[in-house]
Backbone as numpy.savetxt, mean C-alpha at the origin, in Angstrom:
# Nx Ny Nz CAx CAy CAz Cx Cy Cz
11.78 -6.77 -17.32 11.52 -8.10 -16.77 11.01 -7.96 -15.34
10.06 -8.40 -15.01 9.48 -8.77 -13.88 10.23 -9.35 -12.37
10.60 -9.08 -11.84 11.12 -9.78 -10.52 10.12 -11.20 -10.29
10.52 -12.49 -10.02 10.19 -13.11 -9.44 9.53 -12.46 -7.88
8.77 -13.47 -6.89 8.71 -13.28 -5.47 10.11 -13.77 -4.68
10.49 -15.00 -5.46 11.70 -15.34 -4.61 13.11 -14.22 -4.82
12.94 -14.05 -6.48 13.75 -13.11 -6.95 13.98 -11.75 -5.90
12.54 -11.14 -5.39 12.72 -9.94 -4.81 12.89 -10.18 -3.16
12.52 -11.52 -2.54 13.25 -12.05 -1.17 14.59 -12.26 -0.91
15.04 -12.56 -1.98 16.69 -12.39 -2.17 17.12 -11.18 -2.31
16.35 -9.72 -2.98 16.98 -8.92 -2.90 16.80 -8.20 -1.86
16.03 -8.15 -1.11 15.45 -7.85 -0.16 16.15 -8.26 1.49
16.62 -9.44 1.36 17.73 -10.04 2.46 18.95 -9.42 1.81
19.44 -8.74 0.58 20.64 -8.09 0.15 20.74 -6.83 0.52
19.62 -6.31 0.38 19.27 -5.22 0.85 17.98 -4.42 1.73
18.44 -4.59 3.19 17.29 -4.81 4.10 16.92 -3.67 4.54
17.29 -2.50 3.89 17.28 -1.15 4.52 16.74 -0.58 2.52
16.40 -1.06 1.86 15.37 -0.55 1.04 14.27 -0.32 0.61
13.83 0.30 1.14 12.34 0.54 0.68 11.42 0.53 -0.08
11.96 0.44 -1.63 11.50 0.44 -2.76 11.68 -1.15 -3.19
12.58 -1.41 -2.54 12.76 -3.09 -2.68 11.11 -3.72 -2.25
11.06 -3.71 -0.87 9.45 -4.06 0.05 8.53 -3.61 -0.90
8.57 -2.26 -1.07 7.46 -1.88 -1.90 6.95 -3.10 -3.08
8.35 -3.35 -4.06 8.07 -3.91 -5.01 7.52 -5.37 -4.67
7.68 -5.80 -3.67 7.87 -6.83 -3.54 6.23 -6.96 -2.46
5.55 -6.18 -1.83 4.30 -6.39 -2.01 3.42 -5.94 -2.79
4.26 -5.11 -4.21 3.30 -5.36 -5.41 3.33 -6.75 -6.05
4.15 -7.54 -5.65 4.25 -8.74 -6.43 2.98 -9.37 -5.27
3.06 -9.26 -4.10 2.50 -10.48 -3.32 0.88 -9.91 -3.91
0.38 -8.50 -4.14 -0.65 -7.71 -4.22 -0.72 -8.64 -5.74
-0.30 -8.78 -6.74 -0.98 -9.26 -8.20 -1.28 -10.69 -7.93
-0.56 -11.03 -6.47 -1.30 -12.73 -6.68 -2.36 -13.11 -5.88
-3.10 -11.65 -5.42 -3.78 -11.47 -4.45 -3.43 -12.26 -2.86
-1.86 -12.03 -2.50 -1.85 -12.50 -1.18 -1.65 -11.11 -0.18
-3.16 -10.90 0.25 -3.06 -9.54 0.14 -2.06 -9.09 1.66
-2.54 -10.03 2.80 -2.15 -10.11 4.10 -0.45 -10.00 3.92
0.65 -10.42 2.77 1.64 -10.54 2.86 2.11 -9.24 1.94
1.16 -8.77 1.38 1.30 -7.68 0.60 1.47 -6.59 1.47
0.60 -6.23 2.65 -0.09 -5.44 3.90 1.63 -5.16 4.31
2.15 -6.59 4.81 3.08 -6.68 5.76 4.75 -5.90 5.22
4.45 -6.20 3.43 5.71 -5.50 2.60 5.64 -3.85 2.64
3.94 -3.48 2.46 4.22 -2.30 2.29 4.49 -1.66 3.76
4.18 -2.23 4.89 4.32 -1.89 6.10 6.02 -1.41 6.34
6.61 -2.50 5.93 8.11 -2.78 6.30 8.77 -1.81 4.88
7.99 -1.23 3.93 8.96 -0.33 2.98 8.46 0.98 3.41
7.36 1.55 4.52 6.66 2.91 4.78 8.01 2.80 6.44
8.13 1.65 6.61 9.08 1.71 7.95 10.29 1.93 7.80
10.50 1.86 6.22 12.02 2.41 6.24 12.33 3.94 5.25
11.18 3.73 5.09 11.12 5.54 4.34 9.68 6.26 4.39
9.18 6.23 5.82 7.51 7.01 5.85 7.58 7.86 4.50
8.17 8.51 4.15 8.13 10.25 3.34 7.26 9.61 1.86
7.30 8.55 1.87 7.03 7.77 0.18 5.52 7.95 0.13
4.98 8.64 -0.70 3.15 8.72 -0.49 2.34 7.16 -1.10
3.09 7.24 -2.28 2.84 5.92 -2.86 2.98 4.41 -1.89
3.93 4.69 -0.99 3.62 3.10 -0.35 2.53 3.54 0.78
1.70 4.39 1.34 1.14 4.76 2.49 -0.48 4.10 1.27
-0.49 4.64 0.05 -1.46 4.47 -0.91 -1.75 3.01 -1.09
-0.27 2.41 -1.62 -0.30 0.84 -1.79 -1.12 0.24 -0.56
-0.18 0.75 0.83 -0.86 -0.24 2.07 -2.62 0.03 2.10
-2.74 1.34 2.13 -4.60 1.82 1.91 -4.92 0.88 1.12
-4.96 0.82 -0.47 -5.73 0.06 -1.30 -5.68 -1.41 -1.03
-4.79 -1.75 -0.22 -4.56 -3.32 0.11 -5.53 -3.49 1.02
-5.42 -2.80 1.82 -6.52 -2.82 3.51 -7.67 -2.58 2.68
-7.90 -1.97 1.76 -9.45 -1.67 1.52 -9.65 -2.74 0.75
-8.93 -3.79 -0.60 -9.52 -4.56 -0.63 -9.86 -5.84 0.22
-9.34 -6.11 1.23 -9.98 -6.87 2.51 -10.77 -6.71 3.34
-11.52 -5.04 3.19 -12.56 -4.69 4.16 -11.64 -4.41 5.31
-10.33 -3.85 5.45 -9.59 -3.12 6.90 -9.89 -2.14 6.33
-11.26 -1.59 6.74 -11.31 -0.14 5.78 -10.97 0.84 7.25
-10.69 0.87 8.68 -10.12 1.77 9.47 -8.62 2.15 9.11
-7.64 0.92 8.58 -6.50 0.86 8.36 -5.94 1.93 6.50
-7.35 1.43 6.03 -7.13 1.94 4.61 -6.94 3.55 4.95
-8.32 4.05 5.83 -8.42 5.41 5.70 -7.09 5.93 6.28
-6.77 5.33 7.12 -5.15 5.98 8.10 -4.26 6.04 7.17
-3.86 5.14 6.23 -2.70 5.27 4.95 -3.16 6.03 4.30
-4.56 6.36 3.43 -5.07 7.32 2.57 -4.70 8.46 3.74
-5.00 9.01 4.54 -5.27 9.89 5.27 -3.57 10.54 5.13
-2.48 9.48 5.44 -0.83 9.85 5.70 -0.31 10.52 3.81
-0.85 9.05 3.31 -0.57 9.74 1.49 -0.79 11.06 1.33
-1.91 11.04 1.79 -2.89 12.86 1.19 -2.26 13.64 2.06
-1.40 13.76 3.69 -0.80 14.17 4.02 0.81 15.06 3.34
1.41 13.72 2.59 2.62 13.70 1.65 2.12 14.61 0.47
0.91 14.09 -0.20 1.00 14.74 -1.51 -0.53 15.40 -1.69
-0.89 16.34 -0.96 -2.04 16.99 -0.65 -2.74 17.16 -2.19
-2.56 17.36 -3.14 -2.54 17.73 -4.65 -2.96 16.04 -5.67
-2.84 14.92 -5.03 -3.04 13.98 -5.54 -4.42 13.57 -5.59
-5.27 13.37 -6.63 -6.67 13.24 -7.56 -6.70 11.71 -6.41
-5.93 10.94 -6.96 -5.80 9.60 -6.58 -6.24 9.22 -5.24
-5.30 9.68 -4.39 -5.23 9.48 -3.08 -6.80 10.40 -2.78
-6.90 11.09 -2.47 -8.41 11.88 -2.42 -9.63 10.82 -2.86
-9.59 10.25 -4.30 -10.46 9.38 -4.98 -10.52 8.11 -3.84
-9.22 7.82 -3.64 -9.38 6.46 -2.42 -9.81 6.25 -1.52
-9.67 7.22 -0.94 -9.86 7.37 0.12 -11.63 7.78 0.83
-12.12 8.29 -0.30 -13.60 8.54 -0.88 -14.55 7.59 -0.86
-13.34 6.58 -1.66 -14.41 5.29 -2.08 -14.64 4.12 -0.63
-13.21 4.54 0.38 -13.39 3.70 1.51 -14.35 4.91 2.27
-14.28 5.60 2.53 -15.06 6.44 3.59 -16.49 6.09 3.19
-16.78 5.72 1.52 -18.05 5.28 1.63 -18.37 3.98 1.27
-17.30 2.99 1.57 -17.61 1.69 1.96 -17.87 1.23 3.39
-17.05 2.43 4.30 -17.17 2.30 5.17 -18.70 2.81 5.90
-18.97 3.29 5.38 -21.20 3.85 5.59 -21.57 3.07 5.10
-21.19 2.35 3.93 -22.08 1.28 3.34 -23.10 2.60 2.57
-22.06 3.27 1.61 -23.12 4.56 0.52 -22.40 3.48 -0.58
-23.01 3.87 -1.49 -22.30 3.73 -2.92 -21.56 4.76 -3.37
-20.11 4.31 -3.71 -19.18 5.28 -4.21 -19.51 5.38 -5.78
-19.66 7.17 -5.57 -19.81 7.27 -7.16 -18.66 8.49 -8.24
């Protein structure tokens, strides 16, 4: 079952020192495309556990779909830091470096 948004604000004021909580909870704000509040969850779940590659990834792909493509590359840049070996993070980070030239990512 899915968490509500309010569902995961409540858990989230229960538990304010989880990280995976935030996380989840700007994947929820990320599927309703509120991306700015999405930005701010994954911010506040990388602030309570940097080491997580996946939320440094989440905040990147968020910034890149709004065109913060300086902000995207800095999270891609920390992910690929964490998990040097990840296809993913490499691929992302690719596709902003060449949104950011204005190339076509191929």
């Amino acid at each position: 079952m899915t968490n509500t948004i309010e569902e995961l604000k409540k858990k989230v004021q229960e538990n304010p020192e989880n990280a995976a909580l935030y996380n989840e909870l700007g994947d929820a704000h990320y599927d309703r495309s509120e991306f700015p509040a999405a930005i701010d969850c994954y911010k506040e779940a990388i602030k309570r556990d940097p080491s997580v590659a996946q939320y440094h990834n989440n905040l990147g792909y968020t910034c890149y779909m709004i065109d913060r493509l300086d902000e995207a590359i800095a999270a891609y840049h920390e992910a690929i830091r964490l998990e040097p070996t990840s296809g993913l993070y490499h691929n992302n980070i690719s596709a902003a470096l060449a949104k950011k030239s204005g190339q076509p990512f191929k």
